[in-house]
N, C-alpha and C positions, 0 to 999 in steps of 0.2 A: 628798575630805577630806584634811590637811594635817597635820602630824605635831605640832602645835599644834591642830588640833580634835578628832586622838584624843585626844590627852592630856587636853584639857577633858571630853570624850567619858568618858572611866573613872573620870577624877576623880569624877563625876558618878553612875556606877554601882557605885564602891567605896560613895558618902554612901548609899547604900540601908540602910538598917539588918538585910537580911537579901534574900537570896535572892528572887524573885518568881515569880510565872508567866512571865513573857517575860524574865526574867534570868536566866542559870546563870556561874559561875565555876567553870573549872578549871585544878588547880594543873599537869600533865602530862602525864595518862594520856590516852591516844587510840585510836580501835576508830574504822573507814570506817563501819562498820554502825549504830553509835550517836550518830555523829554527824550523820549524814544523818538520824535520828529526830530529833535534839533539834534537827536545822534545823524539823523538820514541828512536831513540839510547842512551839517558840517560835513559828511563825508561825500557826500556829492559836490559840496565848493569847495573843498579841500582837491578833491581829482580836477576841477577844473581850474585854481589858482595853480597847482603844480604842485601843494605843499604835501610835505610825506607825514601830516596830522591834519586833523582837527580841535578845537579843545572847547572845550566848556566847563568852566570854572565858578564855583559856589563859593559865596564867603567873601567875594571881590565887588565892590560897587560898581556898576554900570559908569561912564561917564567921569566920575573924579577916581575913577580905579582904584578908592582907597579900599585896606583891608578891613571888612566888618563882620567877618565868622561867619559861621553857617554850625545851624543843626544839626542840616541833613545830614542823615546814617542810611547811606546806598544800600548797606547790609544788613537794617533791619528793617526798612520798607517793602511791601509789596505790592504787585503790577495785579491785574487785571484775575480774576480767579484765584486770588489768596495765593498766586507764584511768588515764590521770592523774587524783588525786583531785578537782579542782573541778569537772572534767566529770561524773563520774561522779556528780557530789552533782547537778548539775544535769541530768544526764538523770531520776535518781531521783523526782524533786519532781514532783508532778503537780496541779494547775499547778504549773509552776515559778514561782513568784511573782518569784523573782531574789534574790540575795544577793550581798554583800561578804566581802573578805578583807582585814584589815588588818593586816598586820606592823610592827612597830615597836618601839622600845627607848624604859620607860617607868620612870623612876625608877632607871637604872642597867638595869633589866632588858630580856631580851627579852619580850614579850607578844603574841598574836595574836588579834584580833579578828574575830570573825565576824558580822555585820548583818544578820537576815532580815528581806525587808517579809513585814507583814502577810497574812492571807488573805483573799484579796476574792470573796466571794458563794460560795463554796463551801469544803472543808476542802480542806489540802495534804497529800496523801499522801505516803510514801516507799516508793518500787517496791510499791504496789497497799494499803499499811497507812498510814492518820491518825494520828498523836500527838496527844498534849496535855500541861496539867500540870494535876499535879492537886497544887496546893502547891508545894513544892520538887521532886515527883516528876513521871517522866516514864510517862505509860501508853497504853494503846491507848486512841484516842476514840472507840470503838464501847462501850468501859463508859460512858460520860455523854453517852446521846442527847439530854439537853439541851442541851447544849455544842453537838453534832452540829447540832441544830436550829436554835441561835440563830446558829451561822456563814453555816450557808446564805438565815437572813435579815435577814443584818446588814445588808444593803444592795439597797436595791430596784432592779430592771433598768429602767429607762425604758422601754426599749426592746420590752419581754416586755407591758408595761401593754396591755389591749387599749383601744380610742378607741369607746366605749359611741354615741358619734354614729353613728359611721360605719359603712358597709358596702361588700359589696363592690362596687356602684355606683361608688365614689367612687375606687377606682383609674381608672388612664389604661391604656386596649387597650393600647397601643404598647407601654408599659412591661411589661405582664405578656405579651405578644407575645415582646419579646424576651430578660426573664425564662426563660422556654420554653427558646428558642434558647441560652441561658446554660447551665442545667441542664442541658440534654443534652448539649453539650459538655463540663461537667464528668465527667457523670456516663454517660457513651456505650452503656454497656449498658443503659441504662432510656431509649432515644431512642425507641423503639418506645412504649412504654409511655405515656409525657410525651404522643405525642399523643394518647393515645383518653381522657388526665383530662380533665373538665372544671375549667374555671377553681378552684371550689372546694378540688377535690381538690387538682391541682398544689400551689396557694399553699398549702395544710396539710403537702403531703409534702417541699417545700422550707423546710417550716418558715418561715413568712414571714407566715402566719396561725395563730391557735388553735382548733383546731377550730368555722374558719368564720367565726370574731370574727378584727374587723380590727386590728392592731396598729398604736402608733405607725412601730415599725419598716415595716410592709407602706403605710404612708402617707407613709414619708420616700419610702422606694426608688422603691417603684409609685404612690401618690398622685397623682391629677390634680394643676395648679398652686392651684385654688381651697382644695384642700384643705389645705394649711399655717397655714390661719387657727385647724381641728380641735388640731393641736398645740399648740397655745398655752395656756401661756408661754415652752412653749420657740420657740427660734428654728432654723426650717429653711431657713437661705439660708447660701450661698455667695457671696460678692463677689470676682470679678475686677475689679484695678484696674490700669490700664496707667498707669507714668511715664516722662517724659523725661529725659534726661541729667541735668537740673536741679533733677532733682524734683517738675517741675511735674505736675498730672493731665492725663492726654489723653485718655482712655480708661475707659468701666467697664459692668460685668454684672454682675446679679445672675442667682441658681441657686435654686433651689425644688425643690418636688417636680415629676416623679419623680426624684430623684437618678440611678438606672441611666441617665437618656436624660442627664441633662444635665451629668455626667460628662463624656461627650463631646462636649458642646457649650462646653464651658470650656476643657477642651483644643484644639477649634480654634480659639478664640479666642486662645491663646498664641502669639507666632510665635516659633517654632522653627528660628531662621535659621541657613543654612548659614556656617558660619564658613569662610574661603579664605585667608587669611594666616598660616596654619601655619608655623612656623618649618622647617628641610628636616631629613632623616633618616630612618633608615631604620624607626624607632617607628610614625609617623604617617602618617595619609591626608592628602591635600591639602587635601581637603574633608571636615567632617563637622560633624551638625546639632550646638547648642548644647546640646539637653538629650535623653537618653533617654527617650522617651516611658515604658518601665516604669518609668523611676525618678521620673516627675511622678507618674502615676497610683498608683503606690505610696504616696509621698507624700499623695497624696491624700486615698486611700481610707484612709491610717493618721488622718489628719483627722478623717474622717466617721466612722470605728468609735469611736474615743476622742474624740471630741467628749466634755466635760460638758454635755447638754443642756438640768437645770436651771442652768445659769448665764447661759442667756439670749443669751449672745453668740453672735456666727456666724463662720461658717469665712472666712479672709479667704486670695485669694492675688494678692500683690503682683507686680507683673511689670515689671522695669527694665532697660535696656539690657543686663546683663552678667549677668542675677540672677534668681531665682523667689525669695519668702519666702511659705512658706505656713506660717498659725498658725491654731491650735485652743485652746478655751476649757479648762479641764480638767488637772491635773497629770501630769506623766510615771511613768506604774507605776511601769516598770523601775526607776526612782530615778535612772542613768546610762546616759546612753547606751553610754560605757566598757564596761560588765558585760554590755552587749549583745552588743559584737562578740568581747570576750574570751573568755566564756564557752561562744560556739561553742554555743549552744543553746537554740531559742526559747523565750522568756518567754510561756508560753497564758494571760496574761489579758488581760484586754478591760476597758473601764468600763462598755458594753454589750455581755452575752454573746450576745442574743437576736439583735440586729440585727448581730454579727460572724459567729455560724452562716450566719444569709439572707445574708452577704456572700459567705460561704464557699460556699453552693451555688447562688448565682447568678455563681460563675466570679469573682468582685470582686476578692478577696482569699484567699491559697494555705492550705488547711489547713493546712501543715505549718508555717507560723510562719517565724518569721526572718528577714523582709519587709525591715525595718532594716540587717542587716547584708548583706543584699542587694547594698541601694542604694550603702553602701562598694564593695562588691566590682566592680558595675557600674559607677561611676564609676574604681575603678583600672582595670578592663579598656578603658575607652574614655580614658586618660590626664588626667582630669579633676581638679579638684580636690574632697575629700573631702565629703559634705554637714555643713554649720554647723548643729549644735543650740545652741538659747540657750532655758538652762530655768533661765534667774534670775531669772522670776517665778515665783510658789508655782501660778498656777492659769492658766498658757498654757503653751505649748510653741511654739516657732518654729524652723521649719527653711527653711536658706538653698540652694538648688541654683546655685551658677554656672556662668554659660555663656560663660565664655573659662578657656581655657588659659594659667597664668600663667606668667610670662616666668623662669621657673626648672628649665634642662634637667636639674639633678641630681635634682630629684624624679620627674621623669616617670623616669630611666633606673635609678631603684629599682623604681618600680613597675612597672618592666617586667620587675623579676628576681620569679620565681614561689618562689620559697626564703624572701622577705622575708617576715616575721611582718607581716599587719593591723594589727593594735597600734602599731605601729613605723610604720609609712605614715601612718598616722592621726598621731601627735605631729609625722613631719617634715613632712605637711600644715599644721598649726598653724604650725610653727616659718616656714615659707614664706610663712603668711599674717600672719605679725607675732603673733600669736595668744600669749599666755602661757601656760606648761606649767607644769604644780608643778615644786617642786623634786626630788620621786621619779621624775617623767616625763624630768626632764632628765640623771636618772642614768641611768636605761635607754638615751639616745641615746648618752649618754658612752660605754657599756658597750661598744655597739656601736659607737662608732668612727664616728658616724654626724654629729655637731656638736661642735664645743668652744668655747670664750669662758667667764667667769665667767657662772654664774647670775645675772640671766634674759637676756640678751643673750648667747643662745647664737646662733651661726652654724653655716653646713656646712662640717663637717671639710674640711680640707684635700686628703685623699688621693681623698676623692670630688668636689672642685670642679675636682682635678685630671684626672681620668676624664672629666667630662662639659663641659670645654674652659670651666670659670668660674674661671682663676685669677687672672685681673687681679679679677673680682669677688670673689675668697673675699679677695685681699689689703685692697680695700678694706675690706671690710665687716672683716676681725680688724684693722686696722690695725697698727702695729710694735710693735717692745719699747720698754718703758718709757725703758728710757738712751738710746733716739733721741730722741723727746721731751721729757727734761731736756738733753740736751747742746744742742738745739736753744733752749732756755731761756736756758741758761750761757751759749752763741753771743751771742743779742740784746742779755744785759744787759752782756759785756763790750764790743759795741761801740756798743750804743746806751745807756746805764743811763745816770741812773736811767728804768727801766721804770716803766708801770703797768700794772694786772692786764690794762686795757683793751688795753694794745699787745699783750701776753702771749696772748689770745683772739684775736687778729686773727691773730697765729702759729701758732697751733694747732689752731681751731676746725675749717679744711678740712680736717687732716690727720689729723682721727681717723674711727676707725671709722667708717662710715657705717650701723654695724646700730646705734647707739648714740643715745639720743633727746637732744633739745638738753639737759634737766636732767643726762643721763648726762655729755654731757660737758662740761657748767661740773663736776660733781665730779668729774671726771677731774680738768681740770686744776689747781685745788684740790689735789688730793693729790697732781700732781707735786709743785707749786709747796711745800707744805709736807714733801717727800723733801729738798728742797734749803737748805730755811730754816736757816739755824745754820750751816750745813755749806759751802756754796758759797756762800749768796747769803745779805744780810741787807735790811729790811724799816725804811726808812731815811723814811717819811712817813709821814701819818694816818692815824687811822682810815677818814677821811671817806676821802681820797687816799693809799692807798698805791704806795708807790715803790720798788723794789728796784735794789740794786747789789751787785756782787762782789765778797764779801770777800776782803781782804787776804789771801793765801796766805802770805805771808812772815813773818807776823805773829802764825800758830797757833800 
């Protein structure tokens, strides 16, 4: 969000005529302890007004909602055991549903915004206590068990539904075979145990059944193939598509139930090919495969948990020379991926609780959460490029894994330094991939010394392009100072004038920047051209044809 959509953003929550349940203003005053409540009590009446936030806003008057600034610096207060305060709010949160922080200067002022999402399918606690509001006020949600009651059914599980057709017939051996072999891996001290259940029991004690009734969940995972017709409307398939260089289709598989078996029948259908044209140094292997097999199946499996099941569509994963795009039907909790890896603390919710658990003790997926920022992490330790979310649709989510190493040695020899902030890898990612970064993103590289250029045609600084042996490339890409460029102007028209714009772009065109797009630099030279108008050079043809020559110096 951009310093123009908070703005509209408060505008918007000043026109409230008063205070709400999922709205608070305040003017100053701040306590770690209470505001990590009124995080829990805004996202608790936020899930039960229906609204997709909550907010809490510093620097705004209570009452005459005038603006009167605030202090408060989120990011250098800290919570309870000398934590830094955002972590500390977010280990607190249980689920951590996930939250924003937004600093900014708003009508002369400073103001800081705080963004909780909603509570999904059960209450958000703060370190083991629920909030709510009760009016403008803030209380425990253990007073209004009906509050309590309607969060935990605001939203039905799919996944928890049992399938009244079916029984336990209609799983596949194999899959609840090596279901088994899953669980006791997870779970190693009940390995003795796992075998003397019989089928029944197991599938109840891994949660996978309800006492005995089949669930849709226990028919995606363990389900025969026939049985996918049982879930309908929803749709349980997975499509593997393979493309060529071109585009064209070569290649394709569909996935059904049991998902646990065909998991890894979609995976070996991937090729996974050894890349051997590594650039030399002492970073890299000669040889290594295109894609981290955790980081597919991660990818994956975050697919199949957050799938939106009613919406009928199916998990798709694309597979192209250089590239995996796998997409899921369903919006992104989190809200940003951003708030993932910064926050350094995983987000526990799910759009399917039931079938995330059966994920979780069938070994699928890691209890402990943080799955996402994982896959960062695994991709900077294998010098890769960063995974691509693209969640500018409201109800997909799509992530891009690629499988070559791009031709940019400053990145990879950041990410080889272990001191570098995530955060920070992640935007010179972006900046590598041509990728636009807000304007706050681009202040933080600045900060660090890390890119310069005008916003958004930032390039890599210089002192780093000179480390990692790119300085013929940093110079192209920043191209020179402005007065090489107009004298180069002044040059043509005193020997060849009168010019037209057209000669003037034949002169210049190659010599700029190379990070700069063709529109960038027609208004480059536009605004050399008019640095000089009056002054050096005057504008002596049409409209249609304009023509320049050197004005008379002798004659000012």
């Amino acid at each position: 969000m951009n310093t123009a959509e908070r703005t509209a953003l408060v505008d918007r929550l000043r026109a409230e005529p008063r205070e709400t349940e999922w709205l608070e203003f305040k003017a100053n005053r701040y306590e770690p302890q209470a505001l990590g409540e009124y995080l829990s009590a805004l996202a608790n009446s936020a899930c039960l007004a229906g609204k997709p936030r909550g907010y809490l806003v510093f620097g705004i008057e209570d009452g005459s909602h005038a603006v009167v600034g605030t202090s408060f610096d989120p990011q250098a207060e800290k919570g309870k055991g000398e934590q830094l305060l955002p972590l500390w709010l977010s280990l607190g949160l249980r689920p951590n549903v996930g939250f924003e922080i937004w600093p900014f200067d708003y009508q002369g002022h400073r103001v800081v915004l705080f963004e909780v999402h909603p509570a999904f399918d059960r209450p958000v606690q703060f370190y083991g206590t629920a909030f709510v509001r009760d009016g403008t006020s803030k209380t425990e949600l253990s007073r209004y068990p009906e509050k309590e009651r309607a969060i935990w059914h605001r939203r039905v599980d799919w996944s928890a539904q049992v399938c009244e057709q079916a029984t336990l017939d209609d799983l596949d051996p194999d899959a609840v075979a090596k279901a088994r072999r899953e669980f006791a891996t997870k779970f190693p001290r009940q390995a003795a145990e796992v075998a003397a259940w019989d089928d029944a029991t197991f599938l109840n004690k891994a949660k996978v059944t309800i006492r005995g009734r089949v669930t849709n969940a226990a028919l995606l995972l363990l389900g025969r193939p026939e049985t996918s017709t049982l879930l309908a409307p929803a749709v349980a398939r997975i499509s593997w598509l393979l493309k060529g260089a071109g585009g064209q289709d070569l290649d394709y598989e569909h996935f059904g139930p049991p998902v646990l078996l065909n998991v890894d029948r979609l995976l070996a259908r991937i090729r996974n090919l050894t890349v051997r044209t590594l650039p030399g140094g002492t970073l890299f292997p000669t040889e290594i495969t295109q894609y981290d097999p955790w980081v597919i199946r991660e990818a994956l499996h975050n697919c199949i948990a957050h799938q939106d099941y009613g919406l009928r569509g199916r998990i798709q994963v694309v597979e192209t020379p250089d590239a995996l795009l796998l997409t899921n039907v369903g919006g992104f909790l989190p809200g940003r991926v951003e708030a993932v890896i910064e926050q350094d603390a995983p987000l526990e919710i799910y759009r399917n609780p039931f079938l995330a658990e059966a994920m979780v003790n069938l070994n699928m997926i890691d209890t402990q959460g943080g799955g996402i920022r994982k896959m960062f992490l695994k991709q900077r330790e294998r010098f890769f490029p960063m995974p691509d979310y693209d969640l500018s649709e409201p109800e997909r989510v799509k992530v891009a894994l690629r499988g070559r190493i791009l031709d940019e040695r400053y990145t990879r020899l950041l990410m080889s330094q272990s001191g570098l902030d995530l955060g920070l890898i992640v935007l010179l990612d972006k900046v590598q991939k041509g990728v636009r970064i807000s304007p706050d993103e681009g202040k933080r590289l600045k900060a660090a010394r890390l890119v310069e250029g005008r916003y958004p045609g930032l390039i890599v600084a210089g002192p780093v392009a000179a480390v990692t042996g790119q300085k013929a490339q940093h110079i192209r890409n920043r191209g020179f100072d402005s007065r090489y460029y107009r004298d180069m102007i002044v040059a043509l028209v005193r020997e060849h004038g009168p010019v037209s714009r057209e000669d003037i772009d034949k002169l210049l065109m190659d010599k700029l920047p190379e990070a700069l797009t063709l529109a960038q630099k027609v208004s480059k030279v536009h605004n050399l051209i008019s640095s000089l108008s009056g002054k050096v050079i005057r504008n002596v043809g049409t409209r249609q044809a304009s023509k320049w020559i050197l004005i008379d110096q002798s004659k000012q």
